[in-house]
PDB file of N, CA, C and O in Angstrom:
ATOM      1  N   UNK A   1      34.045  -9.970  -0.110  1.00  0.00           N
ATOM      2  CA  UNK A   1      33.290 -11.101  -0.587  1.00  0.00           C
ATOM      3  C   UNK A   1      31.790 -10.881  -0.410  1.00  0.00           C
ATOM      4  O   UNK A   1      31.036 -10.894  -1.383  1.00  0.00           O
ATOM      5  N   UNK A   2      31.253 -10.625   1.155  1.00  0.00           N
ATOM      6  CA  UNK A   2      30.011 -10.105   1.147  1.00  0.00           C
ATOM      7  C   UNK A   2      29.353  -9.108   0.314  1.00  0.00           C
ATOM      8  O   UNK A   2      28.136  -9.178   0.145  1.00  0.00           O
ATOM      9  N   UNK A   3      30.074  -8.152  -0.240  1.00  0.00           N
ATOM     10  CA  UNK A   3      29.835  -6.584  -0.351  1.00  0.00           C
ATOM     11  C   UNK A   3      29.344  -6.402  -1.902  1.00  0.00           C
ATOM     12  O   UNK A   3      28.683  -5.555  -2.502  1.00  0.00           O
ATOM     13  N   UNK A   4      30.094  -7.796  -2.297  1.00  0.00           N
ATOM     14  CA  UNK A   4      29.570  -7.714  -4.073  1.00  0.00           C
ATOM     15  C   UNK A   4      28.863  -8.854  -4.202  1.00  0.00           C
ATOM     16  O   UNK A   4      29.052  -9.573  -5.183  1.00  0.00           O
ATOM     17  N   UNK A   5      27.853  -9.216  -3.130  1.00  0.00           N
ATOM     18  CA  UNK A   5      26.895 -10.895  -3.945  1.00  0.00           C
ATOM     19  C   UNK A   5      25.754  -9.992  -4.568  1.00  0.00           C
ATOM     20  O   UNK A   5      25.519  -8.801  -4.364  1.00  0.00           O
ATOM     21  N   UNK A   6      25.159 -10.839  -5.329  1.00  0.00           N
ATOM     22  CA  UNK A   6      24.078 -10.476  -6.409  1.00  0.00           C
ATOM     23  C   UNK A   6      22.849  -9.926  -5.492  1.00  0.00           C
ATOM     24  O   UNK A   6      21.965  -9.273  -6.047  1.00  0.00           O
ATOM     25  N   UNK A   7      22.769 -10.240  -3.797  1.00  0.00           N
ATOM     26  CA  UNK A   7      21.818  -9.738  -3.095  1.00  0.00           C
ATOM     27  C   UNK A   7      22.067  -7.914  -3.007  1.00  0.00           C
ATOM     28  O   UNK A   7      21.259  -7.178  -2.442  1.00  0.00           O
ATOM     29  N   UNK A   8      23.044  -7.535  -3.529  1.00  0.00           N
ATOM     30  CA  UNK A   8      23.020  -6.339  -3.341  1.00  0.00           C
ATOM     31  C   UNK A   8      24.582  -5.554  -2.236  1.00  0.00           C
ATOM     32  O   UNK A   8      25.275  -6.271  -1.514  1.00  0.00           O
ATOM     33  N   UNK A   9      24.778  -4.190  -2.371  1.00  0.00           N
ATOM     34  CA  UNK A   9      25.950  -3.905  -1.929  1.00  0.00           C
ATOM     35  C   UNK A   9      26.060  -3.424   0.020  1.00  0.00           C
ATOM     36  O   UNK A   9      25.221  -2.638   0.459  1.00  0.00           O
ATOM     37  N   UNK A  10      26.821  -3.829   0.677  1.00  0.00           N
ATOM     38  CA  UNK A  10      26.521  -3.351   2.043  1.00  0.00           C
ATOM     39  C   UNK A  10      27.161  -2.205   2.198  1.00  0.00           C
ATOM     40  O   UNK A  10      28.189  -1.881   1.604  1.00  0.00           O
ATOM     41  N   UNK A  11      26.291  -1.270   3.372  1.00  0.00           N
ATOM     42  CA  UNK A  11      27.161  -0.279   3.332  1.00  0.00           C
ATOM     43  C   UNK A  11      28.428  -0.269   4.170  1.00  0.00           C
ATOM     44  O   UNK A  11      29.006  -1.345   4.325  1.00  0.00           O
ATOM     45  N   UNK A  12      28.838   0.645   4.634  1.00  0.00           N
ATOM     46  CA  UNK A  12      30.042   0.351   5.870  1.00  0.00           C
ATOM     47  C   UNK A  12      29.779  -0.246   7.126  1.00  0.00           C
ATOM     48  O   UNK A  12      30.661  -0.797   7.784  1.00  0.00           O
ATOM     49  N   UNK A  13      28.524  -0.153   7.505  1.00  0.00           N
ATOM     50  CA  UNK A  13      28.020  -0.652   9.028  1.00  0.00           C
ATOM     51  C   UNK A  13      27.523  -2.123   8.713  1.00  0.00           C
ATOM     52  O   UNK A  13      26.949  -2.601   9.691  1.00  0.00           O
ATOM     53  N   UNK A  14      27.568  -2.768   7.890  1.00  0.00           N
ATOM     54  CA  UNK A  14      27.382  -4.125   7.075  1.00  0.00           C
ATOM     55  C   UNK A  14      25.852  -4.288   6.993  1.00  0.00           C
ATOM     56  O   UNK A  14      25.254  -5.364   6.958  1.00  0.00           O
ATOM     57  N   UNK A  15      25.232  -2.876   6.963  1.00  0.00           N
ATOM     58  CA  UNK A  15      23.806  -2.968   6.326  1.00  0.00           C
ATOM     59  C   UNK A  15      23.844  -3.262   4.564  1.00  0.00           C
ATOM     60  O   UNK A  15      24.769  -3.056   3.779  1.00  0.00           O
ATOM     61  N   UNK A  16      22.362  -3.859   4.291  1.00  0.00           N
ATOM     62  CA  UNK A  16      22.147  -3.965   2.893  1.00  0.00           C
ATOM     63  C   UNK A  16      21.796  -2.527   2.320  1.00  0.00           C
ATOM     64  O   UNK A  16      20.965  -1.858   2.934  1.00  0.00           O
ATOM     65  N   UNK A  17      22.341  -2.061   1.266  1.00  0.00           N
ATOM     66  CA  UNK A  17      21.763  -0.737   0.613  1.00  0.00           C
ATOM     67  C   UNK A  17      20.764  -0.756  -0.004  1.00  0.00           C
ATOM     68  O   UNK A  17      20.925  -1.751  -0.710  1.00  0.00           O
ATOM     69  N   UNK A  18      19.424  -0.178  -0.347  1.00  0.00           N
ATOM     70  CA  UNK A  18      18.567  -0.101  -1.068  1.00  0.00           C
ATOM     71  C   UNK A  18      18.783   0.453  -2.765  1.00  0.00           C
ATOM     72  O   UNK A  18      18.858   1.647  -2.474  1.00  0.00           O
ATOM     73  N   UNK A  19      18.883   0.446  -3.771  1.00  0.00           N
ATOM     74  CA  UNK A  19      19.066   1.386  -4.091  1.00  0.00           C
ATOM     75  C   UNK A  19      17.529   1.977  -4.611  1.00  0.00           C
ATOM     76  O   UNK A  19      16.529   1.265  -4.697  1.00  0.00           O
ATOM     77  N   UNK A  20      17.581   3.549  -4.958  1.00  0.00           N
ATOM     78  CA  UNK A  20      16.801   4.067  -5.094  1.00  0.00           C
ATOM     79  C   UNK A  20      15.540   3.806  -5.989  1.00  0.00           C
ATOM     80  O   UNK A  20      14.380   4.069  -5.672  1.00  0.00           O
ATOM     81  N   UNK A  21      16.057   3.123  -7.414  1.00  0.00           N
ATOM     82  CA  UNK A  21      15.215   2.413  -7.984  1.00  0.00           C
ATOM     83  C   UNK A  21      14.600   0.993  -7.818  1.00  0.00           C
ATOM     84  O   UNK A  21      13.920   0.418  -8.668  1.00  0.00           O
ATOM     85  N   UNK A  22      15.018   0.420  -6.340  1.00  0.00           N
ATOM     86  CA  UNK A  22      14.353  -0.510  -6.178  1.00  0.00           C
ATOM     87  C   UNK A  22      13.264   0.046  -5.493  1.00  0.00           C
ATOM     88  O   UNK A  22      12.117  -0.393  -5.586  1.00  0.00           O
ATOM     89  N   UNK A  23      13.681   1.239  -4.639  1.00  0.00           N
ATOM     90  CA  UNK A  23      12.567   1.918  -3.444  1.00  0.00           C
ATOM     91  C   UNK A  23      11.023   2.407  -4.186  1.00  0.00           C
ATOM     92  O   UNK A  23       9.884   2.275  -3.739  1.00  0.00           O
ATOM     93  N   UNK A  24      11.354   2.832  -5.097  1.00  0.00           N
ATOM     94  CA  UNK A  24      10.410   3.424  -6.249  1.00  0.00           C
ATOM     95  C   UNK A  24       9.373   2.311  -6.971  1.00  0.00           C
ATOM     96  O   UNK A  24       8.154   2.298  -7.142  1.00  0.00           O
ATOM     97  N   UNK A  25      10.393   1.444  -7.287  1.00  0.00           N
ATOM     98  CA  UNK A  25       9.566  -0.016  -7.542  1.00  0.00           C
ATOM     99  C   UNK A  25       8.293  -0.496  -6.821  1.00  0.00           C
ATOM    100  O   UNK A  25       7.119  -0.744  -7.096  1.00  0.00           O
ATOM    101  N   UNK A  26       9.517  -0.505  -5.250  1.00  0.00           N
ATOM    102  CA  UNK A  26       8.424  -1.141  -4.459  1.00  0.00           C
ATOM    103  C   UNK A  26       7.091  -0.477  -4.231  1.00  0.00           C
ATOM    104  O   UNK A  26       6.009  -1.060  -4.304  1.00  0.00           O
ATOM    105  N   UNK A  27       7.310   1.089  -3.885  1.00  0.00           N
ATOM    106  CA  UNK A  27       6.431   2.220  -3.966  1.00  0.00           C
ATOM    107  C   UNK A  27       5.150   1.876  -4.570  1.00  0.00           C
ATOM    108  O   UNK A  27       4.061   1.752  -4.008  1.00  0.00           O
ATOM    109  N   UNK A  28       5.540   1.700  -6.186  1.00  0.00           N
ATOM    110  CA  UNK A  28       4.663   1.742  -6.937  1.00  0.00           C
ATOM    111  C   UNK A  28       3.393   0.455  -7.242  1.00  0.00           C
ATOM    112  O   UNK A  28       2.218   0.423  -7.605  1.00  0.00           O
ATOM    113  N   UNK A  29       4.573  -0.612  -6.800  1.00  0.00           N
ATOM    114  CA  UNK A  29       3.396  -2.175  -6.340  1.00  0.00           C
ATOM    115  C   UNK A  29       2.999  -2.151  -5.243  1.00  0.00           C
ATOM    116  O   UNK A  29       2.340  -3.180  -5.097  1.00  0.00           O
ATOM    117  N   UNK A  30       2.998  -1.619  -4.410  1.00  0.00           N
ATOM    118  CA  UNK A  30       2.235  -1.244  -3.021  1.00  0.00           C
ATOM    119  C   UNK A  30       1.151  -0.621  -3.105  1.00  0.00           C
ATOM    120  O   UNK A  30       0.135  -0.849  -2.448  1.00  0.00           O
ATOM    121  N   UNK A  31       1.323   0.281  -3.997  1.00  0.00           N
ATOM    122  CA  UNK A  31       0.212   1.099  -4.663  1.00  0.00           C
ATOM    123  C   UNK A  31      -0.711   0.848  -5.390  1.00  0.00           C
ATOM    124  O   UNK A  31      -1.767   1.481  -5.404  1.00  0.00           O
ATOM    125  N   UNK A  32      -0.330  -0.504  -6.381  1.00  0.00           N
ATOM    126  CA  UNK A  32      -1.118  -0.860  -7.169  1.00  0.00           C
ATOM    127  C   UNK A  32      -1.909  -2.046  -6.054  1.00  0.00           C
ATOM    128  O   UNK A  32      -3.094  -2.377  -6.011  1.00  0.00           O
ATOM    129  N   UNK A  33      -1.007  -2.401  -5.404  1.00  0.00           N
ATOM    130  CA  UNK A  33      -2.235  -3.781  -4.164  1.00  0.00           C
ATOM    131  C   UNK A  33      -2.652  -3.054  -3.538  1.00  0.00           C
ATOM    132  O   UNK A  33      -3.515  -3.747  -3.000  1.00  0.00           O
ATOM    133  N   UNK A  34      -2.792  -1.768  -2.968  1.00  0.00           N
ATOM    134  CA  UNK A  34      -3.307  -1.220  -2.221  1.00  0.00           C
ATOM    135  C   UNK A  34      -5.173  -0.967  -3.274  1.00  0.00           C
ATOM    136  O   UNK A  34      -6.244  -1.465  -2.926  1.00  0.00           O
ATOM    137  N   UNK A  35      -4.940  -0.098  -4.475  1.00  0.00           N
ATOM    138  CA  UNK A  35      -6.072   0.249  -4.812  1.00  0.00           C
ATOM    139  C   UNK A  35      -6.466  -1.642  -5.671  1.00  0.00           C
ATOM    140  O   UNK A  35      -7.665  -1.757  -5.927  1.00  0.00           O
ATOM    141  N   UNK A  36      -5.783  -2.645  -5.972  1.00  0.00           N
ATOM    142  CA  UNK A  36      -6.297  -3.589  -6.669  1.00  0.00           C
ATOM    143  C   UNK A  36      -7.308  -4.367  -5.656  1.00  0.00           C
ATOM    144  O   UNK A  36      -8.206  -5.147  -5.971  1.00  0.00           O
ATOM    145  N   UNK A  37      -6.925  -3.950  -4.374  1.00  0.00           N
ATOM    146  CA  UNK A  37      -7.361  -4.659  -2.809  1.00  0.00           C
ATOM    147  C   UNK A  37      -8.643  -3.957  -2.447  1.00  0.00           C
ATOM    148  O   UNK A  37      -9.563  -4.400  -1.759  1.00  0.00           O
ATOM    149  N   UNK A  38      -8.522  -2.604  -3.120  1.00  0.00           N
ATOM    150  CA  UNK A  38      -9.627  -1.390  -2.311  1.00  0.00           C
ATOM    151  C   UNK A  38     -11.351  -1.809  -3.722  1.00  0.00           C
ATOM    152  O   UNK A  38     -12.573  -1.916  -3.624  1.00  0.00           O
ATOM    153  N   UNK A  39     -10.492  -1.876  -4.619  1.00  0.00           N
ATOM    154  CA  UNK A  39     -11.779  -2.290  -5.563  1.00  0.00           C
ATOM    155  C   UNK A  39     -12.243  -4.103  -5.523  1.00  0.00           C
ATOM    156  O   UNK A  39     -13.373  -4.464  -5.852  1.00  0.00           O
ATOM    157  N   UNK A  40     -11.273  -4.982  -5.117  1.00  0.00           N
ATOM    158  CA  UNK A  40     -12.239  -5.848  -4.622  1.00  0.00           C
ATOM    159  C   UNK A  40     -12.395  -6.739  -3.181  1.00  0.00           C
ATOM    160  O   UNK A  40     -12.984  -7.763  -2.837  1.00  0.00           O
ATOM    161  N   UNK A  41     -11.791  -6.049  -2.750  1.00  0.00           N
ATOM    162  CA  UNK A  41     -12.158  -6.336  -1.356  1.00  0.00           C
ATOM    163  C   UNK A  41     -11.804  -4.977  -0.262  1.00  0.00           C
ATOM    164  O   UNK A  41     -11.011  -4.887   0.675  1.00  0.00           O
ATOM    165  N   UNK A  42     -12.683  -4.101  -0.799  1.00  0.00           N
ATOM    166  CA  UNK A  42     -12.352  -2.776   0.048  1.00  0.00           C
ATOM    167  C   UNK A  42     -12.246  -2.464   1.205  1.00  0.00           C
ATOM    168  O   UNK A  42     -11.649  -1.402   1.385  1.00  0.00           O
ATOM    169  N   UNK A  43     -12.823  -3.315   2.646  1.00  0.00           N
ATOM    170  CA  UNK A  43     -12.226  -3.266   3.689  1.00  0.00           C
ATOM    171  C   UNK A  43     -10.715  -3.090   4.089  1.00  0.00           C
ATOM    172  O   UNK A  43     -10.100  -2.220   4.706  1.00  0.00           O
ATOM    173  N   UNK A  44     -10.340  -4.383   3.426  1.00  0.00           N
ATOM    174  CA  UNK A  44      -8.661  -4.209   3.224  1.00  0.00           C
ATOM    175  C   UNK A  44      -8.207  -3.249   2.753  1.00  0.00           C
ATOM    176  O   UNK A  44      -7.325  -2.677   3.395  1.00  0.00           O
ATOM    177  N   UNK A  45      -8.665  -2.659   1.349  1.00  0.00           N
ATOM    178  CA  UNK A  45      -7.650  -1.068   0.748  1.00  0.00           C
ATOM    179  C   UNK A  45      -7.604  -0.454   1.643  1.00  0.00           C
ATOM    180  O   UNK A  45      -6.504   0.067   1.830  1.00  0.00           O
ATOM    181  N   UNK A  46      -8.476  -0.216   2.470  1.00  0.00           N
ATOM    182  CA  UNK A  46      -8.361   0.932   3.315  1.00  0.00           C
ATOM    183  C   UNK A  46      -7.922   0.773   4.687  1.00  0.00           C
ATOM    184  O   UNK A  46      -7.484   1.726   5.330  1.00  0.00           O
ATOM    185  N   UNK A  47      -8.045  -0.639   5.254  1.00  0.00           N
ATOM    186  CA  UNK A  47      -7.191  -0.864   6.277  1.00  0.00           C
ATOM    187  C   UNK A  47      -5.714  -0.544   6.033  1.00  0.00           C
ATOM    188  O   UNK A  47      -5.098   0.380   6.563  1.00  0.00           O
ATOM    189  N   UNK A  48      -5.236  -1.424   5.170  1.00  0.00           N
ATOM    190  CA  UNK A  48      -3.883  -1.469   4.179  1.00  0.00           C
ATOM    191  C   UNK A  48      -3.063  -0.261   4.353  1.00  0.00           C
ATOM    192  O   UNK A  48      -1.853  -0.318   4.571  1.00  0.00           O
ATOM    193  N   UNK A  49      -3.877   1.075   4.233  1.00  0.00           N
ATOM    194  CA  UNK A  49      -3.549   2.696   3.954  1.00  0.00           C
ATOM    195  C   UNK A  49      -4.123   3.309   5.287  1.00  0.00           C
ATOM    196  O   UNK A  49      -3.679   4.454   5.362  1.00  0.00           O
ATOM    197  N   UNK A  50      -4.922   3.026   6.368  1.00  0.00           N
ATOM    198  CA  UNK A  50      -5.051   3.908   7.010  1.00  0.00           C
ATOM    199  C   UNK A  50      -4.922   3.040   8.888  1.00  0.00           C
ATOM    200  O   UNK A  50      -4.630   3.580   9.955  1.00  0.00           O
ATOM    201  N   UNK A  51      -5.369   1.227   8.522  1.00  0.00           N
ATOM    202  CA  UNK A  51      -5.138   0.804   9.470  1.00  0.00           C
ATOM    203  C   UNK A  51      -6.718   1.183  10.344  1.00  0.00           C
ATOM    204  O   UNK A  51      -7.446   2.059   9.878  1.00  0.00           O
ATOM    205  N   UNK A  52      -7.062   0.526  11.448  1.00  0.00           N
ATOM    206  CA  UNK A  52      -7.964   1.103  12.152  1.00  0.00           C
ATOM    207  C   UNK A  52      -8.332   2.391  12.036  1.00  0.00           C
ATOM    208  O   UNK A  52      -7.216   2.885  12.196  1.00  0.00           O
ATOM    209  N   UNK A  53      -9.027   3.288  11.883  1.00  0.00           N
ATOM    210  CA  UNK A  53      -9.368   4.527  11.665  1.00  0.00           C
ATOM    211  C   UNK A  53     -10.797   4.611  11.205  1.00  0.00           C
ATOM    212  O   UNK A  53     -11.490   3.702  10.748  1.00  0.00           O
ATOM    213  N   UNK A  54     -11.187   6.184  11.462  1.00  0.00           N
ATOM    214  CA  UNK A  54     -12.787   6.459  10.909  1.00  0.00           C
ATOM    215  C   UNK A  54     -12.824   6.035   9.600  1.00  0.00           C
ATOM    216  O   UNK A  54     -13.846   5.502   9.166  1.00  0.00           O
ATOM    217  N   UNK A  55     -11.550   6.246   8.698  1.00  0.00           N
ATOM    218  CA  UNK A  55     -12.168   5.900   7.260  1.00  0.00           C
ATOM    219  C   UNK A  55     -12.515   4.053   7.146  1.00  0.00           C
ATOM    220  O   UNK A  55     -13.061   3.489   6.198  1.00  0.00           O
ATOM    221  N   UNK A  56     -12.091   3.528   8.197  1.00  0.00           N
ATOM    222  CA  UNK A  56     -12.318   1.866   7.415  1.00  0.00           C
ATOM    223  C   UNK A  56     -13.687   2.208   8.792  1.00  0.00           C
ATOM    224  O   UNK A  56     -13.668   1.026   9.138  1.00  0.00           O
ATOM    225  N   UNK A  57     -14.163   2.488   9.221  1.00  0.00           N
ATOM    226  CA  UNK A  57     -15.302   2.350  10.293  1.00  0.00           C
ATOM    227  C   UNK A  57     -16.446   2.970   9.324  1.00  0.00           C
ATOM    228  O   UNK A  57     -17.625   2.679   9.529  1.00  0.00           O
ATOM    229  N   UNK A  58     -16.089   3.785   8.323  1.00  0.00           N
ATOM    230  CA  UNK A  58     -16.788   4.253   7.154  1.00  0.00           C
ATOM    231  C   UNK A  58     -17.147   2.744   5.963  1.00  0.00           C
ATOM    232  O   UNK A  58     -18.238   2.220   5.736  1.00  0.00           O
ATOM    233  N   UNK A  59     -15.994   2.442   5.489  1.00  0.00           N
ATOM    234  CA  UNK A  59     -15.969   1.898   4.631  1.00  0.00           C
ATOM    235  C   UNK A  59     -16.903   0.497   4.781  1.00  0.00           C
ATOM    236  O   UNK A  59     -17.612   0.081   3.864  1.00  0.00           O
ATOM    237  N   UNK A  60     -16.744  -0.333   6.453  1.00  0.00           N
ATOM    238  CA  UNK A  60     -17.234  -1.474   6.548  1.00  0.00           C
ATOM    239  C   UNK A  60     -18.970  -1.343   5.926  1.00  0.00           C
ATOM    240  O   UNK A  60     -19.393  -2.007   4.980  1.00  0.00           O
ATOM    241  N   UNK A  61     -19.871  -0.223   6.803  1.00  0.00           N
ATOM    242  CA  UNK A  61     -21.009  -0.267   6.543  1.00  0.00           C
ATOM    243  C   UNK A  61     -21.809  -0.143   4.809  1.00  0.00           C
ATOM    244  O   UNK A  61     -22.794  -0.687   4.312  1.00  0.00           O
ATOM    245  N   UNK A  62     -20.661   0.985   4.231  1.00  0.00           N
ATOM    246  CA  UNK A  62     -20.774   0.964   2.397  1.00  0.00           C
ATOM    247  C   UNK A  62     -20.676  -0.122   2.234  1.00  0.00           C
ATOM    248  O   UNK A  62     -21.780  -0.587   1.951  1.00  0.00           O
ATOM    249  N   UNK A  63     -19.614  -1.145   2.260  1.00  0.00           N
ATOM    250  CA  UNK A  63     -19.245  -2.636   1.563  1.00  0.00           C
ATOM    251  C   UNK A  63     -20.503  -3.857   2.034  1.00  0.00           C
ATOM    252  O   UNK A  63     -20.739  -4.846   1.341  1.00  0.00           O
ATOM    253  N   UNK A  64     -21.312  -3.499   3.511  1.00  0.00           N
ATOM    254  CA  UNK A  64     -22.018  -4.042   3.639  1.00  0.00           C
ATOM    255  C   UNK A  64     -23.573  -3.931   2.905  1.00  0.00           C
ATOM    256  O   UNK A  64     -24.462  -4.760   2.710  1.00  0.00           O
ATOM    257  N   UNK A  65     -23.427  -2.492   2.608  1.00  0.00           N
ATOM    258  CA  UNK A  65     -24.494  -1.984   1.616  1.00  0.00           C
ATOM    259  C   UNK A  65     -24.336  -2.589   0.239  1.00  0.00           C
ATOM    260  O   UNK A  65     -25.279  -2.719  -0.541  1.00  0.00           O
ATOM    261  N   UNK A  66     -23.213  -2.916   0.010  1.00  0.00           N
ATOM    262  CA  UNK A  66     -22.976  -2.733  -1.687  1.00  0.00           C
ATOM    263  C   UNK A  66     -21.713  -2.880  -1.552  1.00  0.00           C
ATOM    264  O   UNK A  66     -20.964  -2.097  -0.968  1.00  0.00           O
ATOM    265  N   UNK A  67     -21.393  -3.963  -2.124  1.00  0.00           N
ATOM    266  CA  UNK A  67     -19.947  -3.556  -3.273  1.00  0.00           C
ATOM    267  C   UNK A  67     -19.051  -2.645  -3.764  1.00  0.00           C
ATOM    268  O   UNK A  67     -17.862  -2.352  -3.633  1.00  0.00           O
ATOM    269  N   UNK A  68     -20.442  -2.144  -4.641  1.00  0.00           N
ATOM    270  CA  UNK A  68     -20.182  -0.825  -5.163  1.00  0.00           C
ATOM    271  C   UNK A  68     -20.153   0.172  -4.554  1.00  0.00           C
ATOM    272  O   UNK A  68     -19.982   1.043  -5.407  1.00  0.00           O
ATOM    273  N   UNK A  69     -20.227   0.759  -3.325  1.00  0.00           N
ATOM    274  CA  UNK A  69     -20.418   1.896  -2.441  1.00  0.00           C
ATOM    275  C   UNK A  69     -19.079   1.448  -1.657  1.00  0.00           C
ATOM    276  O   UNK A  69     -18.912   2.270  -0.756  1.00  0.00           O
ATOM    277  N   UNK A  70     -18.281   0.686  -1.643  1.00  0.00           N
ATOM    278  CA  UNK A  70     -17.155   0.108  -0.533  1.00  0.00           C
ATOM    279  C   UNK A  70     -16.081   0.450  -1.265  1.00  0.00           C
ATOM    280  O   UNK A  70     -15.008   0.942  -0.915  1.00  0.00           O
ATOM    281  N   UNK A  71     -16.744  -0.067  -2.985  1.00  0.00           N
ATOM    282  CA  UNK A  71     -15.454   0.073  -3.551  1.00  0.00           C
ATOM    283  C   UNK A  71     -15.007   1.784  -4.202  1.00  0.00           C
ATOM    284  O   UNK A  71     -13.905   2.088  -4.660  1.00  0.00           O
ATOM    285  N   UNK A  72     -15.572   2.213  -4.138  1.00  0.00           N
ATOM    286  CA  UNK A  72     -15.628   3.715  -4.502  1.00  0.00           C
ATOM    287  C   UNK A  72     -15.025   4.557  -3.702  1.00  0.00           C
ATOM    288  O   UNK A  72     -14.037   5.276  -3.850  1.00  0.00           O
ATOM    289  N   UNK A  73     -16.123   4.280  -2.383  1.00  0.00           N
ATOM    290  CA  UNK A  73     -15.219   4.715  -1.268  1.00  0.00           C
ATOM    291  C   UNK A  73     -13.678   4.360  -0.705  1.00  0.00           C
ATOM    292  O   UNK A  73     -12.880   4.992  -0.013  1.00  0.00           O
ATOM    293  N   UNK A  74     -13.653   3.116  -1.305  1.00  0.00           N
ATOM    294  CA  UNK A  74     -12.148   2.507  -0.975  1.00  0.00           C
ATOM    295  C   UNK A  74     -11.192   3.170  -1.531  1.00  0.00           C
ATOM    296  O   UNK A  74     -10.163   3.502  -0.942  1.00  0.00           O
ATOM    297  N   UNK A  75     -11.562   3.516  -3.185  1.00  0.00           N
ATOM    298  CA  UNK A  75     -10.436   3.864  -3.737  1.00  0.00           C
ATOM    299  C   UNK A  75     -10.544   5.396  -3.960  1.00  0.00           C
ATOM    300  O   UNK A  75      -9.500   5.986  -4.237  1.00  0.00           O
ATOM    301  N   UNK A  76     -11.731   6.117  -3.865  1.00  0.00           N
ATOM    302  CA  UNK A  76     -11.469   7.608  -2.866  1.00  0.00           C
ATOM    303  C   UNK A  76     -10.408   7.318  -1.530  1.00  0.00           C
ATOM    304  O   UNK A  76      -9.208   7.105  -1.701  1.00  0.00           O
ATOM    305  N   UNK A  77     -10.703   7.331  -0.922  1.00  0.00           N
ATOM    306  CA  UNK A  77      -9.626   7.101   0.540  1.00  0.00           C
ATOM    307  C   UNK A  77      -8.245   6.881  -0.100  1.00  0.00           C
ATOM    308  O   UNK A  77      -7.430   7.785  -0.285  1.00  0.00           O
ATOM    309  N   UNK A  78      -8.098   5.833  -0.358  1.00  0.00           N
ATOM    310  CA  UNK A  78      -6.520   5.606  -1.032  1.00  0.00           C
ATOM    311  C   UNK A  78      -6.173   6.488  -1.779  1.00  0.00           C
ATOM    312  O   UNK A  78      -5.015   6.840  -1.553  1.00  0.00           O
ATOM    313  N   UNK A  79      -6.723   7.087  -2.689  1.00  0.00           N
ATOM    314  CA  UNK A  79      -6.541   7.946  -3.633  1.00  0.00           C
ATOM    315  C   UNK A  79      -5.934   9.279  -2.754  1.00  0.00           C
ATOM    316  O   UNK A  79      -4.823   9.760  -2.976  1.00  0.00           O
ATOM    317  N   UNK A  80      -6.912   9.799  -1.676  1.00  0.00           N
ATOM    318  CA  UNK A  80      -7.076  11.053  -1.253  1.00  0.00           C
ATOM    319  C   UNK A  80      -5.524  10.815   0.233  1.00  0.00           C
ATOM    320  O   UNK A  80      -5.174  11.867   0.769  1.00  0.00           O
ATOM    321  N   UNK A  81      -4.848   9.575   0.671  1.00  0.00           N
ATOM    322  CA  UNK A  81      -4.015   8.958   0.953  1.00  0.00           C
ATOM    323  C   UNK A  81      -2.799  10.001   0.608  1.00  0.00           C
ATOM    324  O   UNK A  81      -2.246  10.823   1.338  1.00  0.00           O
ATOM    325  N   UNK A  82      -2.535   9.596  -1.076  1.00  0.00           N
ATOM    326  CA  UNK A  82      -1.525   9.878  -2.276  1.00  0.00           C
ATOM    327  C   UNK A  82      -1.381  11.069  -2.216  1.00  0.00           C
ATOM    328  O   UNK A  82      -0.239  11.470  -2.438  1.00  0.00           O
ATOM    329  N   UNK A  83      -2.371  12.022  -1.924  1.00  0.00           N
ATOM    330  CA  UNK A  83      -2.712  13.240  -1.730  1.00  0.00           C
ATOM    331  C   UNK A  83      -1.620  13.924  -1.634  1.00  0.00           C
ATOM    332  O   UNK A  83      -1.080  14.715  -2.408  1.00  0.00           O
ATOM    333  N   UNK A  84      -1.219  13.355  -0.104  1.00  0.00           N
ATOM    334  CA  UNK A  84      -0.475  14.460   0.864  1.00  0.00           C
ATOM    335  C   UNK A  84       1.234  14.644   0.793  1.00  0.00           C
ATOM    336  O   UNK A  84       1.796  15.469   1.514  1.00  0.00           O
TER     337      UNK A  84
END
């Protein structure tokens, strides 16, 4: 009864299964809030992707300069992220 509701199939240990094309999904909208976040409010893109670190200790003083210098840098970082 559990194993076939519309939430999805469990496996034997009565976990929920992912399936692979939902994982990919999610992947890819994470990705898109990550850089939609880094171009306008770039502190966040780069917290978002790196969390405390030199690159957002970078990023605060650009965004305080400019906008435009936060957001560039934001979505370099995220970008260079995807990289690896």
């Amino acid at each position: 009864m559990w194993g076939s509701s519309h939430f999805g199939k469990l496996d034997d240990s009565g976990k929920l299964k992912e399936s692979k094309k939902q994982r990919k999904k999610e992947k890819v909208m994470n990705k898109f809030l990550r850089y939609g976040l880094g171009v306008a409010v770039p502190p966040v893109g780069v917290f978002m992707t790196y969390g405390v670190s030199p690159a957002l200790f970078v990023n605060l003083p650009l965004t305080l300069l400019g906008w435009l210098p936060g957001s560039i840098h934001a979505v370099w970082a995220i970008a260079k992220s995807y990289e690896d």
